[in-house]
C-alpha positions as CSV (number, residue, x, y, z in Angstrom):
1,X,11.4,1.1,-4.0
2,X,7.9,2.6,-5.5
3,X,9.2,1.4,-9.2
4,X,10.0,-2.1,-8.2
5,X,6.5,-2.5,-6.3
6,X,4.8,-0.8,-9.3
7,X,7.2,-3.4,-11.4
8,X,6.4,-6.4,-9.2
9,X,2.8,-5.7,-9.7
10,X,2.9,-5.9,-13.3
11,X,4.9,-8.9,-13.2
12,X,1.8,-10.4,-10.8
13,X,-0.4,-9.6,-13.9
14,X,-1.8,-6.3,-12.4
15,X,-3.1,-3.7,-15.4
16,X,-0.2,-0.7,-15.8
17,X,-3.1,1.7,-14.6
18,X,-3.6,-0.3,-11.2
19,X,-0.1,-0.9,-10.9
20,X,0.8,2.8,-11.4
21,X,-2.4,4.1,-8.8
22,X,-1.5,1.8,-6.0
23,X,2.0,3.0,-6.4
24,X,0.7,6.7,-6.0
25,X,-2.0,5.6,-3.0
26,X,1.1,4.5,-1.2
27,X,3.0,7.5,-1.6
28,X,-0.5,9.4,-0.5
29,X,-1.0,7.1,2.7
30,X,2.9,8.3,3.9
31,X,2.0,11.8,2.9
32,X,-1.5,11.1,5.0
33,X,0.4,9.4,7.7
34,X,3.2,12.3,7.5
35,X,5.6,9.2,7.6
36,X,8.6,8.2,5.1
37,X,8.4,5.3,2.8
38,X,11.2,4.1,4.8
39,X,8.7,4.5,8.3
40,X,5.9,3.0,6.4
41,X,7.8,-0.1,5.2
42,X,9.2,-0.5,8.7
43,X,5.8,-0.2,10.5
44,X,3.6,-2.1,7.7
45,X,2.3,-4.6,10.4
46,X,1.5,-1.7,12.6
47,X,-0.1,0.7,9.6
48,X,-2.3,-1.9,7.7
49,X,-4.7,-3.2,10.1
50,X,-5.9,0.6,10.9
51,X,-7.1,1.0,7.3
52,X,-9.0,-2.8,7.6
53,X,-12.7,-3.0,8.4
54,X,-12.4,-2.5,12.3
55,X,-9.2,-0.5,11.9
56,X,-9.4,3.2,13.7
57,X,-9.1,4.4,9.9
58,X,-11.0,2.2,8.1
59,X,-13.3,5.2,6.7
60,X,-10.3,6.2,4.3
61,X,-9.4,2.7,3.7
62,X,-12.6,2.2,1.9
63,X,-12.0,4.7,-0.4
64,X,-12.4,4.3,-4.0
65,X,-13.9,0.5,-3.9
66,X,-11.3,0.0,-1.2
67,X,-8.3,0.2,-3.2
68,X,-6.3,2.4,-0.7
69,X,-6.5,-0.8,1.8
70,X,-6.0,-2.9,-1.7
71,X,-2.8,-0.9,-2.1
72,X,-1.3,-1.5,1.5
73,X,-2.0,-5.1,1.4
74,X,-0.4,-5.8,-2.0
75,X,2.5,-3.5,-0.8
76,X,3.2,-5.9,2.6
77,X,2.7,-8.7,0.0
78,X,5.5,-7.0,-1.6
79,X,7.7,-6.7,1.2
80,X,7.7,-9.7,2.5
81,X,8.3,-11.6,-1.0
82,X,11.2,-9.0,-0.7
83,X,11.9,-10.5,2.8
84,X,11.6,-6.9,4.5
């Protein structure tokens, strides 16, 4: 599923180097979460909004001009184009 959100980004006109890192920040956020991409795909409504501004992990969400929080939203963007 990583490939065809890394795919779907370049077909959305993201640059390979974007596309490839948000790929790898979501792999690091269920790593981080200690959660399968499987969890983290179920529970995106539920994970997201703790890495926004007011969110109880917004800290690490800001990380590297924000583009772990970047990553999860393009990634539920993904999903639900999907229809997951």
């Amino acid at each position: 599923m990583l490939k065809k959100f890394e795919n779907w980004l370049l077909q959305n006109n993201y640059k390979p180097n974007t596309a490839k890192d948000y790929k790898y920040r979501i792999q690091r956020i269920c790593k981080k979460e200690d959660i399968s991409l499987d969890v983290l795909v179920a529970n995106i409504a539920n994970v997201l909004p703790q890495y926004e501004l007011s969110g109880v992990k917004s800290e690490y969400g800001r990380m590297s001009h924000e583009s772990v929080k970047q990553a999860l939203r393009r990634f539920n963007k993904f999903l639900s184009v999907e229809g997951r």
